[in-house]
C-alpha positions as CSV (number, residue, x, y, z in Angstrom):
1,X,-28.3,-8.0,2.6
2,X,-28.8,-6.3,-0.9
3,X,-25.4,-4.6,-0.2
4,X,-23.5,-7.8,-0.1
5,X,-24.5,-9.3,-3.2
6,X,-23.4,-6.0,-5.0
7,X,-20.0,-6.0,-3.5
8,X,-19.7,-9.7,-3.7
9,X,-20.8,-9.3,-7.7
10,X,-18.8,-6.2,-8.2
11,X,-15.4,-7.1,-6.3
12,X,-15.7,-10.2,-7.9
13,X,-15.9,-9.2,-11.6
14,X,-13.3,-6.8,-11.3
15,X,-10.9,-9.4,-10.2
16,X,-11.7,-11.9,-12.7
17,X,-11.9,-8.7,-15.8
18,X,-8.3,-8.0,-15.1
19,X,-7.6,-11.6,-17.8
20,X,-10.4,-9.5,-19.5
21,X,-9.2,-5.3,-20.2
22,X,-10.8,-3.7,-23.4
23,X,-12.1,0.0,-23.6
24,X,-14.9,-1.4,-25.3
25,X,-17.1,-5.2,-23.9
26,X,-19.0,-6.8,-26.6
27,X,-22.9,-6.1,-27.0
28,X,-23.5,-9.9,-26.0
29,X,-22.4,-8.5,-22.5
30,X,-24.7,-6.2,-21.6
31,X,-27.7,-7.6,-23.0
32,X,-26.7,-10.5,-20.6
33,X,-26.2,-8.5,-17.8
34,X,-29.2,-6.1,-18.6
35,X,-31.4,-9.1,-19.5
36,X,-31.0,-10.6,-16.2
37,X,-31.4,-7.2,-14.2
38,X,-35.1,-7.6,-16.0
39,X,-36.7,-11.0,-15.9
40,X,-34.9,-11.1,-12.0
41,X,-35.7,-7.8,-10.8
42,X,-37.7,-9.5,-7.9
43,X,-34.9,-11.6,-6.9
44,X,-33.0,-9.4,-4.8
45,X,-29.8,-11.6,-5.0
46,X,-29.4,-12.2,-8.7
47,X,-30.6,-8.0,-9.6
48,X,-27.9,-6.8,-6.7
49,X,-25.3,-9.4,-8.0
50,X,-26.0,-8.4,-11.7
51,X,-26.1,-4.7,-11.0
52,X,-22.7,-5.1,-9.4
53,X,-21.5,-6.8,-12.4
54,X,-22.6,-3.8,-14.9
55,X,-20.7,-1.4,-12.4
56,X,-17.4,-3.6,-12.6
57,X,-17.5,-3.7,-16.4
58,X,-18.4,0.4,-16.6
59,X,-15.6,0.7,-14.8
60,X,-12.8,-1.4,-16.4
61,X,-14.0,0.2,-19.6
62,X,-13.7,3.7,-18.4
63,X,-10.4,2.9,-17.0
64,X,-8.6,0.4,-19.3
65,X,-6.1,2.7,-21.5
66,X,-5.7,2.6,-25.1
67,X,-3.4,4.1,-27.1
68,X,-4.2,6.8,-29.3
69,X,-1.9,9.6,-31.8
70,X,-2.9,12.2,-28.7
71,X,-1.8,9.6,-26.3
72,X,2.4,9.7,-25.6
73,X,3.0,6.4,-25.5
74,X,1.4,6.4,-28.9
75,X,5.0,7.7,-30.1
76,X,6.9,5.0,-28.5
77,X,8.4,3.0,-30.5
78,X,12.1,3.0,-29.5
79,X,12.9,6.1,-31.4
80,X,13.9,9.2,-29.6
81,X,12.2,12.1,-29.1
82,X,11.7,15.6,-27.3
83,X,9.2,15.8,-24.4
84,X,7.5,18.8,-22.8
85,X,5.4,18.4,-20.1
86,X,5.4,19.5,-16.3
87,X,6.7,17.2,-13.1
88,X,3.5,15.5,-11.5
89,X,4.8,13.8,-8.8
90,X,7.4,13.8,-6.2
91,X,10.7,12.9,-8.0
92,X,12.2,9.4,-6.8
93,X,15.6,10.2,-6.0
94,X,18.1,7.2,-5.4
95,X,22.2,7.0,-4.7
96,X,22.6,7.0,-8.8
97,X,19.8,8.2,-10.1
98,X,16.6,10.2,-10.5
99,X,13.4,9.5,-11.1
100,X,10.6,11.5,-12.6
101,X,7.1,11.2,-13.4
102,X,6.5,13.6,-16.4
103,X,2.7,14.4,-17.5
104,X,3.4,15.7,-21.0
105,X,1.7,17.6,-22.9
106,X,3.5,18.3,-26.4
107,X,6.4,16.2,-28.2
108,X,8.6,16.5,-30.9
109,X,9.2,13.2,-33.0
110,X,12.1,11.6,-34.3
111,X,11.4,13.0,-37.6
112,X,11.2,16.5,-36.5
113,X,6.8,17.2,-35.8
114,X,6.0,18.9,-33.1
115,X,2.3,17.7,-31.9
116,X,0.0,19.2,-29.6
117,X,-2.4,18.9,-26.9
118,X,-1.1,15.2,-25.9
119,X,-2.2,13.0,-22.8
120,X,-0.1,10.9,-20.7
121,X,2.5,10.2,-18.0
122,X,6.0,9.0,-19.0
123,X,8.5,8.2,-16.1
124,X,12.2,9.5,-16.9
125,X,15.2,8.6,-15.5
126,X,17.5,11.4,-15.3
127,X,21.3,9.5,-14.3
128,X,23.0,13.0,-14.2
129,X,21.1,14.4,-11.2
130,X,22.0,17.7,-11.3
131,X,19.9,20.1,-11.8
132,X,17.9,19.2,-9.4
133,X,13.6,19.4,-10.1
134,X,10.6,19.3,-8.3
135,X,7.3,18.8,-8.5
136,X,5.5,21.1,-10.4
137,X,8.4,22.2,-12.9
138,X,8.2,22.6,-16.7
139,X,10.9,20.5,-18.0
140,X,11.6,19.7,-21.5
141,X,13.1,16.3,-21.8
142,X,14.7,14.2,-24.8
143,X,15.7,10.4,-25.0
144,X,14.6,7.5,-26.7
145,X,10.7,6.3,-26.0
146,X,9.8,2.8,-25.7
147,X,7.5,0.6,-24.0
148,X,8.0,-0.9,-20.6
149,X,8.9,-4.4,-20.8
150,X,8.7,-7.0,-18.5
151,X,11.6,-7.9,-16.0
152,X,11.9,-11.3,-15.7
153,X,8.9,-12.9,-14.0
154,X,8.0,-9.2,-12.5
155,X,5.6,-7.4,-14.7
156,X,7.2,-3.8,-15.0
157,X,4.8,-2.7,-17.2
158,X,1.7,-3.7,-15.0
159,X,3.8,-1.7,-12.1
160,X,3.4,1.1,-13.6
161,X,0.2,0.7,-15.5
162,X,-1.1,1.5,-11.6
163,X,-0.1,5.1,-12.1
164,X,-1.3,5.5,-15.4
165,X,2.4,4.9,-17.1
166,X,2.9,3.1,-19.8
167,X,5.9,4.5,-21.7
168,X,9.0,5.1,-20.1
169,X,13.4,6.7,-21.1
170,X,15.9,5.3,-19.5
171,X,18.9,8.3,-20.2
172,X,17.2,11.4,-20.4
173,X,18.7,14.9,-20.6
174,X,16.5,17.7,-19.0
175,X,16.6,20.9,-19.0
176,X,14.1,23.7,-17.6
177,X,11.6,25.1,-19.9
178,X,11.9,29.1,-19.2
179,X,8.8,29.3,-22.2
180,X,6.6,28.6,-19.7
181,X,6.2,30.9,-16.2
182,X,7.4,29.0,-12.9
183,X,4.5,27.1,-10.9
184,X,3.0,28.5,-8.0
185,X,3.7,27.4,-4.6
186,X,1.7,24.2,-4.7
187,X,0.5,22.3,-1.2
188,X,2.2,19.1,-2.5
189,X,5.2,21.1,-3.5
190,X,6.2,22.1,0.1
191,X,5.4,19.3,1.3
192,X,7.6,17.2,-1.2
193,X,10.5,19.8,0.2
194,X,9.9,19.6,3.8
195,X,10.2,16.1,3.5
196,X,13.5,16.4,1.4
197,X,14.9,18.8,4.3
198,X,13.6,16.3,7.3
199,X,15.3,13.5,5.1
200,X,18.5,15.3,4.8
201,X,18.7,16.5,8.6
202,X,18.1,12.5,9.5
203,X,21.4,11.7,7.9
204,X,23.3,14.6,9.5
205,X,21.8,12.9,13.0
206,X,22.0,8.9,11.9
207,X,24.7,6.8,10.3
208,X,24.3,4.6,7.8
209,X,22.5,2.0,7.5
210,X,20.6,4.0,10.4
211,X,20.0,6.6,8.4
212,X,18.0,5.0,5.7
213,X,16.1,3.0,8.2
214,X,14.8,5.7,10.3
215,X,14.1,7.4,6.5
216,X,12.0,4.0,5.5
217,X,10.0,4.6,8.9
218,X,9.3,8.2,8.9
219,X,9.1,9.3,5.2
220,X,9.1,5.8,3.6
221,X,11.9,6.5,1.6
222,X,13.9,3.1,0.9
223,X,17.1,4.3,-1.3
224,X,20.0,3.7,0.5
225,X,18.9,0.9,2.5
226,X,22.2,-1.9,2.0
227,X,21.0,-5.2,-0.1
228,X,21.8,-7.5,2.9
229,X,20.1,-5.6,5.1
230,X,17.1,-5.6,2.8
231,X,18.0,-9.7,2.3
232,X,17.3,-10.4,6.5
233,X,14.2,-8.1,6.1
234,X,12.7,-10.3,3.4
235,X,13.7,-13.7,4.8
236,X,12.8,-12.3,8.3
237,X,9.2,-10.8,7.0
238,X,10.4,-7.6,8.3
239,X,10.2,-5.6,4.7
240,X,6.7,-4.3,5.7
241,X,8.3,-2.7,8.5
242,X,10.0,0.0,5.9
243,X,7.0,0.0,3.4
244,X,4.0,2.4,4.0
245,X,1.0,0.2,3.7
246,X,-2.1,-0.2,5.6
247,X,-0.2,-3.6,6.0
248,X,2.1,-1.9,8.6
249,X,0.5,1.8,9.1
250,X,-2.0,-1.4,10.9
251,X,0.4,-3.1,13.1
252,X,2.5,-0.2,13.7
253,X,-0.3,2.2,14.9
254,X,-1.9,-0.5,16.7
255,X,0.8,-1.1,18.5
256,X,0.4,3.0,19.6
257,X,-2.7,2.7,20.9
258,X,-1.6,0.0,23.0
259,X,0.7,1.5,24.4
260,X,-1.7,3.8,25.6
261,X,-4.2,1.6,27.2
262,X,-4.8,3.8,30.0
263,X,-7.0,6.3,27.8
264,X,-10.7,5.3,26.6
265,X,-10.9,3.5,23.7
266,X,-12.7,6.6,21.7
267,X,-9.4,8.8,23.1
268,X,-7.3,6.3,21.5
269,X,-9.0,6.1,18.4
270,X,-8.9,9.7,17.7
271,X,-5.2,9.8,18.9
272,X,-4.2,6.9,16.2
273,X,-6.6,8.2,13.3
274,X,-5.0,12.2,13.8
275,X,-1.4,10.6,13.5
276,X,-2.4,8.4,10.3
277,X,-3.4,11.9,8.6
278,X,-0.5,13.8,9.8
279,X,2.0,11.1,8.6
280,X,-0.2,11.1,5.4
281,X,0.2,14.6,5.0
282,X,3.7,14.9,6.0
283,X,5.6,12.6,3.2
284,X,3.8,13.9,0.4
285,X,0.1,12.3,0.3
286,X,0.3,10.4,-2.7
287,X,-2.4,7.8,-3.8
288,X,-0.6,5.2,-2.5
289,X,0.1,6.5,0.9
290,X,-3.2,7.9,1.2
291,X,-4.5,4.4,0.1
292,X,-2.3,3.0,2.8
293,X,-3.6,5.5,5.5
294,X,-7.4,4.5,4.4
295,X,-6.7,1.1,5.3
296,X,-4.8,1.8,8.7
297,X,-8.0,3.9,9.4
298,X,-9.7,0.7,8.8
299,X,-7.4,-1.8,10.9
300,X,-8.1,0.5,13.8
301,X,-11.7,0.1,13.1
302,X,-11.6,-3.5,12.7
303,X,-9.4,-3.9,16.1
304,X,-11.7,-1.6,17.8
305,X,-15.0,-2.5,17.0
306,X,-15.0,-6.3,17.0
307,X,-16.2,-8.3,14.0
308,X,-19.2,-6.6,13.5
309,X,-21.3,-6.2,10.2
310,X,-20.7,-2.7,10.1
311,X,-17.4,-3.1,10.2
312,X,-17.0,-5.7,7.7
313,X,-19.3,-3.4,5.3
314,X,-17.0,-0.8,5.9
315,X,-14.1,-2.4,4.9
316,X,-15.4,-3.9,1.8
317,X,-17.5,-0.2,0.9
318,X,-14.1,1.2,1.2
319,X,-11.9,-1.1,-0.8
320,X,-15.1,-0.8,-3.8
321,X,-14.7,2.7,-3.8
322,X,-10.9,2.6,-4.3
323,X,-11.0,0.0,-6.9
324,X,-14.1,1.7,-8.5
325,X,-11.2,5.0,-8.9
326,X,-8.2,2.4,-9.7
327,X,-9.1,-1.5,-10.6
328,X,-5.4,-1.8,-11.2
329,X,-4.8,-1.4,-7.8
330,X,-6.5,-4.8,-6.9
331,X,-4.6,-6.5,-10.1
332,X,-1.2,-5.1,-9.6
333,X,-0.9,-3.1,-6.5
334,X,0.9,-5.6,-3.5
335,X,0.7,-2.6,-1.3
336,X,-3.3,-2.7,-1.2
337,X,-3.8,-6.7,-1.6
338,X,-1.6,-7.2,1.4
339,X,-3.3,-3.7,3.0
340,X,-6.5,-5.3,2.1
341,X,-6.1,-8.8,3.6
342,X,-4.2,-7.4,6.4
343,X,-7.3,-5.9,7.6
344,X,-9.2,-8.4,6.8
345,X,-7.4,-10.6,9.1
346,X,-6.9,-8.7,12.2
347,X,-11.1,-8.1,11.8
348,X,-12.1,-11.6,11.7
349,X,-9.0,-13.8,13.0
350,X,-8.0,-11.8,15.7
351,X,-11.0,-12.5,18.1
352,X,-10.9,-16.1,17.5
353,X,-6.8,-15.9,18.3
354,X,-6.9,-14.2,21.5
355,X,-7.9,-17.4,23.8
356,X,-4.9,-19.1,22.0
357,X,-2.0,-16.2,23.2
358,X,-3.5,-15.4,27.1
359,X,-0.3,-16.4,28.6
360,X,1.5,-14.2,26.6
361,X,2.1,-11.4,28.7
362,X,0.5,-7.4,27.9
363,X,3.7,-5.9,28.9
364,X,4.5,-3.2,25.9
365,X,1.9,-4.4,24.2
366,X,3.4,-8.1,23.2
367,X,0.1,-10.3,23.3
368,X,-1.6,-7.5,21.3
369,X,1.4,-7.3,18.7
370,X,1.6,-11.3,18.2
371,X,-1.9,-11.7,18.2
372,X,-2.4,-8.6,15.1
373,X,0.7,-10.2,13.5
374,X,-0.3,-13.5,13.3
375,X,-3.6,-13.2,12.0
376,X,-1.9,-10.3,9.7
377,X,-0.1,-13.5,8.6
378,X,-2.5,-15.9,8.4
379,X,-4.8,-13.9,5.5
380,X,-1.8,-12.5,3.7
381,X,0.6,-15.3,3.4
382,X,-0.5,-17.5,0.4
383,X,-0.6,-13.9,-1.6
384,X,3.2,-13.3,0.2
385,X,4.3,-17.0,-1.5
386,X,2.9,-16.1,-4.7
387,X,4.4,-12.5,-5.1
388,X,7.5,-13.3,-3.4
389,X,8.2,-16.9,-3.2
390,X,9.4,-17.1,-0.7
391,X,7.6,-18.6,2.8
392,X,8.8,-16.8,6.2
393,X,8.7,-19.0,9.0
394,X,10.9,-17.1,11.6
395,X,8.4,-14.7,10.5
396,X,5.7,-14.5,13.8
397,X,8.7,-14.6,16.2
398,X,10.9,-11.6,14.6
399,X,7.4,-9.3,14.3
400,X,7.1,-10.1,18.0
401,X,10.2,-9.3,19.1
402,X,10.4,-5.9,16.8
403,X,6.9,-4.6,16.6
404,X,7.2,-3.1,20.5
405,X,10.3,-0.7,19.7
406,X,8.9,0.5,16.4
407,X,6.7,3.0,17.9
408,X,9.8,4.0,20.3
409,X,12.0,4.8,17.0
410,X,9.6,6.8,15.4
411,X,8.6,8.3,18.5
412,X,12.6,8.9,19.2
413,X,13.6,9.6,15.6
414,X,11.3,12.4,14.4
415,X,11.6,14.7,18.0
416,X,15.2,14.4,17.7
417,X,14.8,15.4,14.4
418,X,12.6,18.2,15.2
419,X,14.5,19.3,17.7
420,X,17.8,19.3,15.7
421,X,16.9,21.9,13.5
422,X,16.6,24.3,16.8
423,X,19.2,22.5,18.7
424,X,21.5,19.4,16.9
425,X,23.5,18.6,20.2
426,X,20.2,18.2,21.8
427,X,18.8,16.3,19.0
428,X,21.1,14.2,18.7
429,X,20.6,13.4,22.3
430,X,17.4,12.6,21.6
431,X,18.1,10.7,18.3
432,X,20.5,7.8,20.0
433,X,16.9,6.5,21.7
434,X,15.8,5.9,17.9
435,X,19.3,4.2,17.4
436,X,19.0,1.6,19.9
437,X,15.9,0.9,18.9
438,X,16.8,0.8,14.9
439,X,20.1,-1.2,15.9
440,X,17.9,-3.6,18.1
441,X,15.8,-4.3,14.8
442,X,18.7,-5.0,12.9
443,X,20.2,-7.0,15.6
444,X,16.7,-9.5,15.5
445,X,16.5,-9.2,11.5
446,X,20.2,-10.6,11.2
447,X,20.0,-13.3,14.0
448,X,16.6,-14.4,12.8
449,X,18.0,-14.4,9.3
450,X,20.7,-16.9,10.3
451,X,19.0,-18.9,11.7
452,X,18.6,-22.4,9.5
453,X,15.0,-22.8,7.6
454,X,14.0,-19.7,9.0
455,X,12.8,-19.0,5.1
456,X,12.1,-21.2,2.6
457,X,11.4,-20.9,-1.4
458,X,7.8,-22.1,-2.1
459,X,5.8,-21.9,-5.4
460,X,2.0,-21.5,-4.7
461,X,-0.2,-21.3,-8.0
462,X,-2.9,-19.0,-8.1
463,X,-5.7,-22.4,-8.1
464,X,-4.5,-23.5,-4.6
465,X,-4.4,-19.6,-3.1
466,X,-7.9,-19.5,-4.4
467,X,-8.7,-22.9,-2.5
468,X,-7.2,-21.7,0.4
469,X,-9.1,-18.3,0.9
470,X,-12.0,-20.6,0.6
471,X,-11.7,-22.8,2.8
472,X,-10.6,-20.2,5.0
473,X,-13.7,-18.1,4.4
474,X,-15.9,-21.2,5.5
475,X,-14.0,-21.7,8.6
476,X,-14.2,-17.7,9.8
477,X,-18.5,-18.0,8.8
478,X,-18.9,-21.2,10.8
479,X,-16.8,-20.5,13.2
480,X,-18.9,-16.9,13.5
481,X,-22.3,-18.6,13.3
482,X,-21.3,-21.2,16.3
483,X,-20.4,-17.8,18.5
484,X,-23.5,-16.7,17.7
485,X,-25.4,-19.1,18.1
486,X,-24.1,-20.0,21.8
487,X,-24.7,-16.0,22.7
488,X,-28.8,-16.7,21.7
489,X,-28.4,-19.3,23.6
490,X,-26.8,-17.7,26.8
491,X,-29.8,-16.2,29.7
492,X,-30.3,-12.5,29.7
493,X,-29.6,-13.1,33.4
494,X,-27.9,-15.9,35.2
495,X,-30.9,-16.9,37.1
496,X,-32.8,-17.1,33.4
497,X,-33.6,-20.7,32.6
498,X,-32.1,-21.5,29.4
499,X,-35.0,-21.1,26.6
């Protein structure tokens, strides 16, 4: 029980500090927080909740950036400048432009000083292309340095606060700096490039928009994907189909095991879990991926193992220890809130919304896939409204009708790949299985899409999501407590008398 009132205090100060960010809290603070840990010690609610509080503010202090003259974005201030530093992460290419995360490490200023020893990312759009880098190259860089700003009503600058960003040049002009010896031949390196040369053999197999589909599923790459193709995703709730979350690494692998209810349940466990690390590993393992493998991991858990304690201390141990390396994620990261509340869902909804789908038939997996999906969609969808504003209701029917082929398109589209660096006739062969299946996607996304009121606009303020989660909290604990209380209540054998 101690363990709940920690998380509870600690998961809940963290999301209330984000209105609250300083390197640096106030005395007043913790002589609260460290006065009640004293004259409560006994009470094992308030000391747990009040221990989980003093974690939460540790780590918002530790974590909360401010700018200093041996920070980089201490020099931005819209002037330009010359950066040195080294590529640290894979490069975000797109049709007309690159993207590169640069972790710099000297800079010469507008006014011609060259300072040392600096600390920082800066992400650098490169519009030329050519040369081509890669992770783990010395580059030296110059453009003008400024602030992120935000876009509208989307907060850029929060974006890429998550990744430890905060200044940013739009036209850059790179150059490789030969003062420095070449990089060794890093892990993430070679994966990075077998990634690029699977993404390149794709297209030689795929047309377009096929291409960039089977791309979005396999290496969760999204560039190329055509804006009204992206349009029937969003108004369909299909975009999590060709984003790699634990919101669809869930549904998606879930669907696998499934599809292979012949084996144990253990079997299947292991089978889902090994291909959540090998897709991990394979397009590049970044935090966000692996944050979204984590939370698969979970989901299987959750769908597995009932809505057990264990499982829901699992869940919650797991998403503390990520926020406890990140906070921003759980302020600024839709990836992880929807990954988060995703899992959530299919733990605690999902045994209450089986009775309601039994004459939904099993075959490839359809109960299972609406069942997951809906309660997927029950937790996540006041957080969807707010981020996106936009309300899906075709939504339920177009996962249901997708979610079976997914599996078969990956399943098609990366051995025809494979097999089309030893043989393209034969991998092509193999590939027009994964194009049925992507065109069959499309074919649902743009019907469903046409269809009137399948989406809506809706505003939902942050007061009435919080009501909502509430309310919806109450209703999974009685609902819980009533089960359990009818299985005390049920004879150890049926010739028991009822006690």
């Amino acid at each position: 029980m101690p363990q709940h009132f920690f998380l509870g205090g600690f998961l809940l100060s963290i999301f209330f500090l984000q209105w609250w960010q300083v390197s640096h809290y106030p005395l007043w603070v913790w002589l609260i927080v460290f006065e009640c840990i004293l004259l409560f010690r006994k009470n094992k609610t308030v000391l747990w909740t009040s221990v989980g509080v003093t974690i939460a503010c540790i780590t918002v202090n530790l974590t909360t950036h401010a700018a200093s003259p041996h920070t980089v974005d201490w020099y931005a201030n819209d002037k330009k400048v010359t950066l040195y530093g080294k590529i640290a992460d894979e490069p975000d290419r797109r049709p007309d432009q690159t993207k590169y995360t640069i972790a710099v490490n000297r800079i010469q200023t507008a006014s011609g000083i060259t300072v040392e020893n600096i600390q920082g990312n800066v992400l650098v759009t490169d519009r030329r292309q050519w040369p081509e880098f890669h992770y783990g190259d010395h580059v030296i860089t110059s453009g003008t340095l400024e602030k992120p700003q935000p876009i509208e009503t989307f907060r850029y600058d929060h974006y890429l606060s998550r990744y430890d960003i905060y200044s940013v040049i739009y036209r850059s002009s790179m150059q490789t700096d030969n003062s420095l010896p070449p990089s060794k031949i890093l892990p993430l390196r070679m994966m990075y490039r077998i990634k690029s040369r699977f993404e390149k053999q794709i297209n030689k197999l795929y047309p377009e928009p096929h291409a960039s589909f089977m791309a979005g599923l396999l290496t969760g790459s999204r560039k190329g994907i055509p804006d009204h193709l992206l349009a029937d995703f969003n108004t369909t709730g299909l975009t999590h189909i060709i984003a790699i979350s634990g919101y669809n690494i869930t549904i998606i692998i879930a669907i696998i095991t499934g599809a292979l209810f012949w084996l144990p349940i253990k079997i299947r466990y292991i089978c889902a879990t090994t291909s959540i690390v090998i897709f991990v590993l394979f397009v590049g393992a970044s935090a966000a991926v692996v944050r979204a493998g984590i939370m698969g991991i979970l989901g299987i858990l959750a769908l597995h193992a009932g809505r057990s304690a264990s499982v829901r201390l699992s869940i919650l141990w797991t998403a503390t220890l990520m926020i406890l390396w990140n906070p921003k994620i759980l302020w600024y990261d839709a990836g992880f809130q929807l990954s988060f509340l995703a899992v959530i869902g299919l733990s605690e909804l999902s045994p209450f919304l089986e009775p309601l789908f039994k004459r939904i038939p099993e075959t490839l997996a359809l109960r299972e896939s609406l069942t997951m999906t809906m309660a997927a969609q029950i937790s996540a969808v006041p957080l969807i409204i707010m981020l996106f504003g936009r309300l899906s209701l075709i939504a339920p029917i177009a996962n249901m009708l997708t979610a079976p082929v997914i599996p078969l398109a990956m399943l098609f589209g990366a051995v025809g790949t494979m097999i089309s660096f030893v043989s393209l006739p034969l991998g092509l062969c193999v590939a027009y299985g994964g194009w049925a299946m992507l065109q069959w996607i499309i074919i649902i996304a743009q019907f469903c899409a046409n269809i009137p009121f399948a989406s809506t606009a809706l505003h939902m303020p942050l007061g009435l999501i919080i009501v909502y989660y509430v309310l919806l909290i109450l209703a999974i604990y009685i609902k819980t407590r009533s089960v359990s209380l009818v299985s005390k209540e049920q004879p150890l054998y049926p010739q028991d008398p009822v006690l």
